[in-house]
ZANUTI-913963 format. One record per residue: x negated, y, z of N, C-alpha, C in turn; residue number from 0. Coordinates in nm, 3 decimals, padded with zeros to 5 digits. Each point is the difference from the previous one (the first is absolute). Layout:
ZANUTI-913963
{{X Y Z} {X Y Z} {X Y Z} NUM}
...
This chain:
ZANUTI-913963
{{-12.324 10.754 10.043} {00.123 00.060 -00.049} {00.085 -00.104 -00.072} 0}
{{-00.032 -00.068 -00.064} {00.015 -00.147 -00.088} {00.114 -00.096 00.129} 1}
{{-00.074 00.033 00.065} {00.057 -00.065 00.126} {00.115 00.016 00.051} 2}
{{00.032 00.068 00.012} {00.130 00.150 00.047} {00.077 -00.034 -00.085} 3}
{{-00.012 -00.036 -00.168} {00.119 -00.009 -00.092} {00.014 -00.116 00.002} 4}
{{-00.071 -00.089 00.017} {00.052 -00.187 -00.004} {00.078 -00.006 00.146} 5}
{{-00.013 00.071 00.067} {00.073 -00.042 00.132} {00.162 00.056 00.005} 6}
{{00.010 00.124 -00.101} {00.152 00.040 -00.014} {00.100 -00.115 -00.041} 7}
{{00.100 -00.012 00.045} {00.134 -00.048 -00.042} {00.028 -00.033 -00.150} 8}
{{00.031 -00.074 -00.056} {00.053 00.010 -00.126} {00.126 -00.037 -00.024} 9}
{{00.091 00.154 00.012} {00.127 -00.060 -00.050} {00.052 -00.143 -00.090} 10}
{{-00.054 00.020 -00.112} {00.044 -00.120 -00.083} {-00.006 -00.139 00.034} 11}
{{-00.050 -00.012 00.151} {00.002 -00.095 00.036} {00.092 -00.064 00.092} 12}
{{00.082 00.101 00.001} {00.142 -00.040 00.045} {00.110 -00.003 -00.105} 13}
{{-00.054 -00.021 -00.077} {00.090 -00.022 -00.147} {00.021 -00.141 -00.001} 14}
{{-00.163 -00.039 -00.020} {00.013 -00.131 -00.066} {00.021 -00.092 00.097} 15}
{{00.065 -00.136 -00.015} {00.007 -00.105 00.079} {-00.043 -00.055 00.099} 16}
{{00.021 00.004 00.092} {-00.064 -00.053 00.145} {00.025 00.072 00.122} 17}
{{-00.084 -00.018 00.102} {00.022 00.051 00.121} {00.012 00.140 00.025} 18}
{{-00.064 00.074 -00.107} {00.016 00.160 00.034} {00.153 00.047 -00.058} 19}
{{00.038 -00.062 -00.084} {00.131 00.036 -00.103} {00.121 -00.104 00.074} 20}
{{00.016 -00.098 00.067} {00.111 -00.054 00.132} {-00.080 00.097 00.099} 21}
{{-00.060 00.081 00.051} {00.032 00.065 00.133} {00.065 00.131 -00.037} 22}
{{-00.060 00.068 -00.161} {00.119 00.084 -00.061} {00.142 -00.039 00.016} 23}
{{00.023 -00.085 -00.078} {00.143 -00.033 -00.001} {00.101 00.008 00.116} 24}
{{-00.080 -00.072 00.125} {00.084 -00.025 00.117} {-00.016 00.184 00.049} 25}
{{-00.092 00.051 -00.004} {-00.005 00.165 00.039} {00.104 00.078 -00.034} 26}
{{00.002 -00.053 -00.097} {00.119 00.100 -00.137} {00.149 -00.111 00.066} 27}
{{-00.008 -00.075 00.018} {00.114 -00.032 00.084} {00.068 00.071 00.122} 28}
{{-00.091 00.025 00.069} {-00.017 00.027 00.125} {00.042 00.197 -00.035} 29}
{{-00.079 00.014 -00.113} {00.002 00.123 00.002} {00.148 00.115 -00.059} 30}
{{00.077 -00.130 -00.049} {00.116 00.018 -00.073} {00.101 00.031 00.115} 31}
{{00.019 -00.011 00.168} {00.051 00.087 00.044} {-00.012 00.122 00.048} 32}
{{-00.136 00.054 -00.028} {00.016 00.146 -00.059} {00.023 00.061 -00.138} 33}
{{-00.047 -00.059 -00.123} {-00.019 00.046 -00.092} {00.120 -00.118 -00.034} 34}
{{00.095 00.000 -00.121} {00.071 -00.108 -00.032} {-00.024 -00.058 -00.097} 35}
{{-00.084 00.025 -00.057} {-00.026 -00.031 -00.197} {-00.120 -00.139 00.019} 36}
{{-00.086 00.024 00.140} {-00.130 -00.015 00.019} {00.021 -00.206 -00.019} 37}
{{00.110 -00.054 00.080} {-00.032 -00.136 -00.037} {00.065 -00.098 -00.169} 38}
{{00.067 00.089 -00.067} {-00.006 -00.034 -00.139} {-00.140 00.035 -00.050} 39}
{{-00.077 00.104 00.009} {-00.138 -00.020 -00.029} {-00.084 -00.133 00.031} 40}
{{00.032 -00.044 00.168} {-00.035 -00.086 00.072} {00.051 -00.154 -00.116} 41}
{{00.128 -00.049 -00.054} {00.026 -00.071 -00.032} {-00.069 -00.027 -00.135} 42}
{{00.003 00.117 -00.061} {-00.060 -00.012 -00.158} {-00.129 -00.032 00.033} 43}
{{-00.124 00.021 00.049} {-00.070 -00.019 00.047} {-00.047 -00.153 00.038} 44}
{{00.098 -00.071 00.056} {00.004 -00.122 00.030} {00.041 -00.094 -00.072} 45}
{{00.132 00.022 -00.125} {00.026 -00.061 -00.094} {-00.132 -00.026 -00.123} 46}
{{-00.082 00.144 00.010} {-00.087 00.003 -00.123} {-00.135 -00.099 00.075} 47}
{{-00.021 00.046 00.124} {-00.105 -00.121 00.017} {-00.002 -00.155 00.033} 48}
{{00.126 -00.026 00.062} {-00.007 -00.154 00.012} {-00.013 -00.112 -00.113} 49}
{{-00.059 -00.054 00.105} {-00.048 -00.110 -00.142} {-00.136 00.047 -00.073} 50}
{{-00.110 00.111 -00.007} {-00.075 00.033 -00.009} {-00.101 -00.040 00.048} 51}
{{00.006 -00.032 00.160} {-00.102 -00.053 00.075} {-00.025 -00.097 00.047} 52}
{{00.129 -00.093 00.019} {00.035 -00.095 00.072} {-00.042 00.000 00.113} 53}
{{-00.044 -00.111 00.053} {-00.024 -00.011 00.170} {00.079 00.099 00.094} 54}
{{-00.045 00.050 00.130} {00.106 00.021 00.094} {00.063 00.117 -00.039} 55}
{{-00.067 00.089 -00.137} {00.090 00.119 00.014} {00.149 -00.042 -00.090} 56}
{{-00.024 -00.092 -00.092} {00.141 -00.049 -00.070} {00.108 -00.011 00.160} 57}
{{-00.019 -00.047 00.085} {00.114 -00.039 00.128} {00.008 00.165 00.064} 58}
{{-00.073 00.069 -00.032} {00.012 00.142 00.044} {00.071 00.070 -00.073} 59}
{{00.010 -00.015 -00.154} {00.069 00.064 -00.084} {00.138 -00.035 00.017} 60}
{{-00.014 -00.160 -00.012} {00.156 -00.041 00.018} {00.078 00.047 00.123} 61}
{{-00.080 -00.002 00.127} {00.079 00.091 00.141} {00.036 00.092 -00.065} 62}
{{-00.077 00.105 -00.063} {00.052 00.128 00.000} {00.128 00.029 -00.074} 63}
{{-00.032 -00.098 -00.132} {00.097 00.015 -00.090} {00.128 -00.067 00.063} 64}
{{00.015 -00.099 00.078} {00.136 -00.024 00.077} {00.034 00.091 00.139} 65}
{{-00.119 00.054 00.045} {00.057 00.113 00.110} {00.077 00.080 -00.069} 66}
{{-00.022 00.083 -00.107} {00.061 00.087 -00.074} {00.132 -00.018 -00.084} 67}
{{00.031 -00.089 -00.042} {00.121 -00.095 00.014} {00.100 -00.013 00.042} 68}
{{-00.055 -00.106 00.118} {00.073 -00.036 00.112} {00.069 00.156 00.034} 69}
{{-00.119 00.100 00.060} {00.032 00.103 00.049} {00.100 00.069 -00.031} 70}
{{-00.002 -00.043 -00.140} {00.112 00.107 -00.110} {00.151 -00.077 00.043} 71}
{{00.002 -00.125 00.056} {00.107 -00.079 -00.003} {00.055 00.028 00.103} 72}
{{-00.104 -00.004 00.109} {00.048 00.038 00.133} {00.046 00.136 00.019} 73}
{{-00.023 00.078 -00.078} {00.028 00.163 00.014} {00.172 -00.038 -00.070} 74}
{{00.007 -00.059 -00.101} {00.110 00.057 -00.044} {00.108 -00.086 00.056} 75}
{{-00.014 -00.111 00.105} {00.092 -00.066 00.079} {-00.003 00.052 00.060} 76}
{{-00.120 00.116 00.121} {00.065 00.100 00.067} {00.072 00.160 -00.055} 77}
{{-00.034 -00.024 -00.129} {00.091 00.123 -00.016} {00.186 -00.029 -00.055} 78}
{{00.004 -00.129 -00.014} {00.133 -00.010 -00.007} {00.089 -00.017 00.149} 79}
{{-00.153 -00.074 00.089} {00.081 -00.002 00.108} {00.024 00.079 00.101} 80}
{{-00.068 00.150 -00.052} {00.024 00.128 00.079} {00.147 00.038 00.036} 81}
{{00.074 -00.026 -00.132} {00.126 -00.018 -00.009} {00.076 -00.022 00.116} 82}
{{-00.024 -00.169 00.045} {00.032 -00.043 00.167} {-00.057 00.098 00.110} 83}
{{-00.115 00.120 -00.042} {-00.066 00.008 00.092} {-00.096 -00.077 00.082} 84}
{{-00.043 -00.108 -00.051} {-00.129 -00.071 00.041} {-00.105 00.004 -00.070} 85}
{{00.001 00.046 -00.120} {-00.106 00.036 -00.101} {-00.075 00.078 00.008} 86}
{{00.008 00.053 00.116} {-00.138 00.100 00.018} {-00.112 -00.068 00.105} 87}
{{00.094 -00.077 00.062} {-00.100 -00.106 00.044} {-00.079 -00.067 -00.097} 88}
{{00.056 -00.037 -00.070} {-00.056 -00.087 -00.130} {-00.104 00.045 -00.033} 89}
{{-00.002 00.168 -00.059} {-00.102 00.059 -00.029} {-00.124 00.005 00.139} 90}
{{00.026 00.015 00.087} {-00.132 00.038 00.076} {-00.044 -00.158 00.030} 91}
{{00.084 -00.107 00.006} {-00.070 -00.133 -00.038} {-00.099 -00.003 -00.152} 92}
{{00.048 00.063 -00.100} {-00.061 -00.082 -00.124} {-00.119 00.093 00.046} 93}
{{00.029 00.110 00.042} {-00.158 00.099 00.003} {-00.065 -00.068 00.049} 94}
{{00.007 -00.050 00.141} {-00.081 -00.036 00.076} {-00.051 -00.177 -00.045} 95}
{{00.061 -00.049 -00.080} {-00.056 -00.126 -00.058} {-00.072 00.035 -00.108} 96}
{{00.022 00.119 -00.082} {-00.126 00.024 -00.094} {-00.101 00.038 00.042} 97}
{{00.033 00.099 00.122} {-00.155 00.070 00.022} {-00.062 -00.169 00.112} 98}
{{00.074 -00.064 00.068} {-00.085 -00.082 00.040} {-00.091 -00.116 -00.100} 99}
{{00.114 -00.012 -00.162} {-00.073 -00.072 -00.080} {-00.091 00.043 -00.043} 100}
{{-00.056 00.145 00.002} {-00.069 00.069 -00.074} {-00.131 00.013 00.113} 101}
{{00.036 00.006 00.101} {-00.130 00.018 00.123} {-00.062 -00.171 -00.012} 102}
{{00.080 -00.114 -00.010} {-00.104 -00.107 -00.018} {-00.049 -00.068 -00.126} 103}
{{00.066 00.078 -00.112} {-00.050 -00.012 -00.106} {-00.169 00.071 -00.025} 104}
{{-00.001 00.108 00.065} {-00.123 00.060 00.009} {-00.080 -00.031 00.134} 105}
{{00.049 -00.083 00.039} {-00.111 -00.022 00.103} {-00.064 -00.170 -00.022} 106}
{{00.119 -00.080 -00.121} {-00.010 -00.095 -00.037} {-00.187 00.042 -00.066} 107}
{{00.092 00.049 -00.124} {-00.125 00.076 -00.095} {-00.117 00.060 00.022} 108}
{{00.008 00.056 00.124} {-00.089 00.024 00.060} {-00.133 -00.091 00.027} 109}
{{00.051 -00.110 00.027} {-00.094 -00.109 00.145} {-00.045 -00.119 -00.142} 110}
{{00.108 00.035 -00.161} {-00.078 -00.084 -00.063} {00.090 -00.139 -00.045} 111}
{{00.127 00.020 00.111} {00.059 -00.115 00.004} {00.169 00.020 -00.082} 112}
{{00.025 -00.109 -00.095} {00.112 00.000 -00.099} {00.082 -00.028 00.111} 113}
{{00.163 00.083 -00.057} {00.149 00.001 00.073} {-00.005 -00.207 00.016} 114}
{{-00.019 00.015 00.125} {00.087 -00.180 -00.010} {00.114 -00.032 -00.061} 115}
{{00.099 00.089 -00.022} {00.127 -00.027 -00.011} {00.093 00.120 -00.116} 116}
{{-00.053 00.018 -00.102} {00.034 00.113 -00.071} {00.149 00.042 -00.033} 117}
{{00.039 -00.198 -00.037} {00.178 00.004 -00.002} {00.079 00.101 00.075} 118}
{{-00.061 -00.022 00.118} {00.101 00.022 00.124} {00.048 00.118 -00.028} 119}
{{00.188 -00.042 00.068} {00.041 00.128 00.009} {00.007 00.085 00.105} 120}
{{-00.090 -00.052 00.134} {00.003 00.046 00.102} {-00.118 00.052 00.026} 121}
{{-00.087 00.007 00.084} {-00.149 00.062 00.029} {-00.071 -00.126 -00.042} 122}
């Protein structure tokens, strides 16, 4: 029976720093175009742990924290440039560059291996 309870999940372990708490973050990214509140959770999250662990999840934190960003930048150059009417393009571009930053951020994290390139403002 002993057995059965060491094998459950432990939330709190997606709290603290590391690989279980960056595959939160990028989730809650991901999950913020249904729910909208969900990737400011995602960001606070990432501000409070980087620098905590160092090694590859610090280059994971920093992706996230400039996907979310960037994202915010790119949204609001397409929402001025809706205006022209090309800004809705804009938007289904920035979507589709977050959710693609967000699918190799977790598959980065996944396999073990730090963002090569965290700067970037591109993928």
């Amino acid at each position: 029976m002993s057995d059965l309870q060491n094998n459950t999940p432990d939330a709190s372990g997606y709290l603290e720093p590391g690989k279980g708490n960056v595959q939160l973050v990028y989730v809650l990214y991901l999950a913020g175009f249904v729910i909208g509140i969900t990737p400011l959770v995602g960001l606070v999250f990432a501000y409070i742990n980087r620098g905590k662990v160092g090694g590859i999840y610090d280059s994971h934190y920093t992706y996230a924290i400039r996907t979310f960003w960037i994202g915010c930048l790119y949204s609001l150059i397409s929402l001025i440039l809706t205006f022209l009417f090309i800004g809705i393009l804009g938007f289904i571009a920035t979507a589709v560059w977050s959710i693609v930053r967000c699918v190799i951020g977790l598959q980065q994290v996944s396999r073990g291996e730090p963002i090569s390139n965290p700067q970037s403002w591109l993928l």
